[in-house]
N, C-alpha and C positions, 0 to 999 in steps of 0.2 A: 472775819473780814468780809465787808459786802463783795456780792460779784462786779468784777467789774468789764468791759466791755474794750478792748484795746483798737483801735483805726490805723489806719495804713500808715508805718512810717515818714512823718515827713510832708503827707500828700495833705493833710487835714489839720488846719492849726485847732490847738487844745479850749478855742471857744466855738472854732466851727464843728469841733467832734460831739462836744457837751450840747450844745444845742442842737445840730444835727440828732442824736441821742436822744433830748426829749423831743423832738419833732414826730420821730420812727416812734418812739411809743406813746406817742399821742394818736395815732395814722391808726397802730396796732388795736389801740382800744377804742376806735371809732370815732374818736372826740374832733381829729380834722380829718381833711380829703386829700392834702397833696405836704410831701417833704420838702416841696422845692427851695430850695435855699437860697437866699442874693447872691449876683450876680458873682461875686468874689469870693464867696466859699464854695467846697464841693459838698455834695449829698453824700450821704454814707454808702457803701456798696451792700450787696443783699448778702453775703456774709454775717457785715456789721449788724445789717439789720436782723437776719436769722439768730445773732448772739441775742438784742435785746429784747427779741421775742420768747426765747427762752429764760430768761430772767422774769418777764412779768409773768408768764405761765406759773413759773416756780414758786410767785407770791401772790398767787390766785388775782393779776389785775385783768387777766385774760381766760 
């Protein structure tokens, strides 16, 4: 089973988690600058993002 990366409860709907998710690891491998997300979804927390850091580490994208 791939890893997978779980978001707060509630607070993140399931397209703003997934996109948030490649945002954070687009940021992590240098490819953009900022996660900011529209106005109506939230950014993932540095938790979330510490999990998807550790995943691209684990499949050498980092």
């Amino acid at each position: 089973m791939p890893p997978r990366v779980y978001t707060r409860n509630g607070l993140v709907s399931g397209g703003a988690s997934g996109l948030g998710a490649c945002k954070n690891a687009l940021q992590v491998m240098g490819v953009i600058k900022s996660t900011t997300m529209s106005h109506s979804m939230l950014s993932l927390n540095a938790g979330e993002t510490a999990a998807i850091k550790v995943i691209l580490k684990r499949n050498g994208l980092v």
